[in-house]
N, C-alpha and C positions, 0 to 999 in steps of 0.2 A: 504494500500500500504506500503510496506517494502520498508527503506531507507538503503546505505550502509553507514558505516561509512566515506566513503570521502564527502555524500548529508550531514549527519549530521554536520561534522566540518564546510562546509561550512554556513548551515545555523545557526549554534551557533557564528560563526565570524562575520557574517551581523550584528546580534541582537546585539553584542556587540560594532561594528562601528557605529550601529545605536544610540545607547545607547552615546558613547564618542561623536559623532559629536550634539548630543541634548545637553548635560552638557555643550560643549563648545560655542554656541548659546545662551544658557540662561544666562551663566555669561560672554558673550560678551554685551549683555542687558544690565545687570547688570549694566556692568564699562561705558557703554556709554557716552560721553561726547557728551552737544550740540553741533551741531554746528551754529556759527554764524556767523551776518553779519562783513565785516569788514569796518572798517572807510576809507570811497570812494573818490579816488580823482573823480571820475566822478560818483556821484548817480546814483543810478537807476532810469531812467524815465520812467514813465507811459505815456500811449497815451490812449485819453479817452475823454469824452464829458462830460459838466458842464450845468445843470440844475440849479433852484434857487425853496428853500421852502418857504412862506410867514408869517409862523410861528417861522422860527428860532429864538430863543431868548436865546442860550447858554444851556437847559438843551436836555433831551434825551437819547437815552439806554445809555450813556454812565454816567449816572449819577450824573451831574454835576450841579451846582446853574447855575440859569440867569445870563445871564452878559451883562446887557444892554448899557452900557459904553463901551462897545467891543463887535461887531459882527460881526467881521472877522472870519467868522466861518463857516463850513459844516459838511454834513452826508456823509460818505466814503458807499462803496456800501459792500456790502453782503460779497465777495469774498476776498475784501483786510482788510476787517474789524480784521480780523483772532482771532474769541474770544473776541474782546475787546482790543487785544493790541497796535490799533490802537489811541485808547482814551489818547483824552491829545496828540499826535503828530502834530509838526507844517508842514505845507506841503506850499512846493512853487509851486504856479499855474501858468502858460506862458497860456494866453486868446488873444485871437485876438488884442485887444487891448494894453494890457498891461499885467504886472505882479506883482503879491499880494503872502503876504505869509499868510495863515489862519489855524486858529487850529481844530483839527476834534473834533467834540463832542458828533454825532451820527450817529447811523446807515440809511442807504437809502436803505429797502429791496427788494425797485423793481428796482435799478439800477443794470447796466450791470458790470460787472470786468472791474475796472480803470474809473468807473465816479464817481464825483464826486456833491451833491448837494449844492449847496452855499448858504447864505444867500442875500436876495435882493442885499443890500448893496455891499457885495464882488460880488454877481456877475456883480451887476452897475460898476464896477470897472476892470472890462477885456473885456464887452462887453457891448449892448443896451439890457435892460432889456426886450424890445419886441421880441428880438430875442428867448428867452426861451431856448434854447440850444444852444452850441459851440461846435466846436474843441477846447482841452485844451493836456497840457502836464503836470505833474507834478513829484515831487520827495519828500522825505523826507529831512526837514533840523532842524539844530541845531534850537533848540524853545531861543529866546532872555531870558535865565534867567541865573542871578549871585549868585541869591539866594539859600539855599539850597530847597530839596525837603521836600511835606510835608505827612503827614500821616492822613487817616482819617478812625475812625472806624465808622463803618454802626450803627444806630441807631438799638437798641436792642442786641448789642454784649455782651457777657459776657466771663467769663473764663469755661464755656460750650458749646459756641458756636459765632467764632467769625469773623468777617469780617472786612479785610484789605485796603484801595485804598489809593492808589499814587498820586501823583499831583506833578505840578508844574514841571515836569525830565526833562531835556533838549531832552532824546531821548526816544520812546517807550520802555515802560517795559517788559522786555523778562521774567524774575522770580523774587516770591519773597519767602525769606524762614527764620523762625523766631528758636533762638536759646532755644528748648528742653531741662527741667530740668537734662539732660543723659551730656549736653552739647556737644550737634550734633545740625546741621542745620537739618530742616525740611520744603521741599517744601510743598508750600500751594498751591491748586487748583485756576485757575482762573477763574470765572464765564464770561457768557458772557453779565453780566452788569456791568462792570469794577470793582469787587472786587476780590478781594480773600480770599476764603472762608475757612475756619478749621473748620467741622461740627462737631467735638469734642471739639474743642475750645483751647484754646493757654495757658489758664491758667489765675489768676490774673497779670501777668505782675509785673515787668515793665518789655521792650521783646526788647531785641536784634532782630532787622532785618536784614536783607541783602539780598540786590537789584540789581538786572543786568539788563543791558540794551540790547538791539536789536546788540547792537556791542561786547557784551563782557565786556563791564567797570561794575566794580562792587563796591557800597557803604554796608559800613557796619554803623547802626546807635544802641546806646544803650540805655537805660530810656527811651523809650517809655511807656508813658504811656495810660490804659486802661480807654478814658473818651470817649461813646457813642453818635457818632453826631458831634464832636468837633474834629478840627485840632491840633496835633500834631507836630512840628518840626524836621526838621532830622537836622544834620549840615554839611552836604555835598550835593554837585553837580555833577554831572556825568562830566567828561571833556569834551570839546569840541574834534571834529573829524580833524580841521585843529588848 
């Protein structure tokens, strides 16, 4: 089939609108900025129901030591978990009874979006433990620390391959990204058992990080150093939101 030149112009002008409106798509990608939550004068509340595990004892996917001296503690479910960066979040529960604030530590894969598993203990504390489930409501809040955050490399880390976790934030961790001999930041992947992983590895260290939170607030910490299994110190705390 023979085209005239006015089919031809038009279809070389497509290809080429085609072409500009792709370039400007990919480097709108590019420059993307998160976005995030902002510091609420009214949280977001969840409406949802609270079960209790009989195992809790502070560890689980979230990969964290026992902490038997405190089990104010639960498994967030499948849906609000988002990766991991629910780990380490303190959450205020409204139970039948009363109201407790508890820290999430693991995942509850067979709970519905917005329930919540608690430890006996916490749950004895909003409701009668024979009840086995509730109506509850909950939100995210400032976790009680003054201290600063800390740093923990995964056992087996090296400067070939190396894994990152946070503790201690006041608010969930939205990214973390360590400062490249080029001196650029470089975000690092987060796994969904609360690390962050650089399957290339970071290097011998010692590693500037820098850490944002679920709101925006961002620490920068430096000498970091590279000792596997063992806590590290930052010397900052994320601000509080009031």
């Amino acid at each position: 089939m023979k085209m005239n030149i006015r089919q031809v112009l038009n279809i070389s002008l497509s290809i080429i609108l085609i072409f500009l409106f792709s370039s400007a798509c990919s480097e709108n990608d590019l420059t993307k900025v998160p976005e995030f939550l902002e510091c609420p004068d009214t949280p977001i509340i969840h409406s949802g129901e609270a079960t209790y595990y009989s195992f809790a004892d502070g560890t689980g996917a979230c990969m964290f030591d026992s902490t038997p001296g405190n089990l104010m503690i639960g498994a967030i479910n499948q849906f609000d978990y988002e990766n991991s960066q629910m780990c380490g979040a303190c959450v205020k529960v409204k139970g039948p009874d009363s109201t407790i604030v508890i820290r999430i530590v693991d995942l509850c894969p067979g709970c519905s979006k917005d329930n919540i598993d608690l430890s006996p203990l916490a749950f004895s504390m909003i409701a009668d433990t024979l009840l086995g489930r509730v109506p509850i409501t909950w939100q995210i809040v400032a976790c009680d620390s003054n201290t600063p955050v800390k740093y923990k490399f995964k056992e087996g880390s090296s400067k070939w391959w190396t894994a990152v976790q946070i503790r201690n934030h006041r608010y969930p961790i939205f990214s973390l990204e360590y400062l490249t001999p080029q001196q650029s930041f470089k975000n690092v992947s987060r796994t969904n058992y609360n690390y962050f992983v650089e399957p290339a590895g970071m290097g011998s260290g010692p590693f500037t990080f820098r850490i944002t939170d679920i709101y925006g607030h961002i620490l920068t910490d430096s000498l970091i150093i590279l000792l596997p299994g063992e806590f590290e110190n930052g010397e900052k705390q994320f601000p509080a939101c009031d």
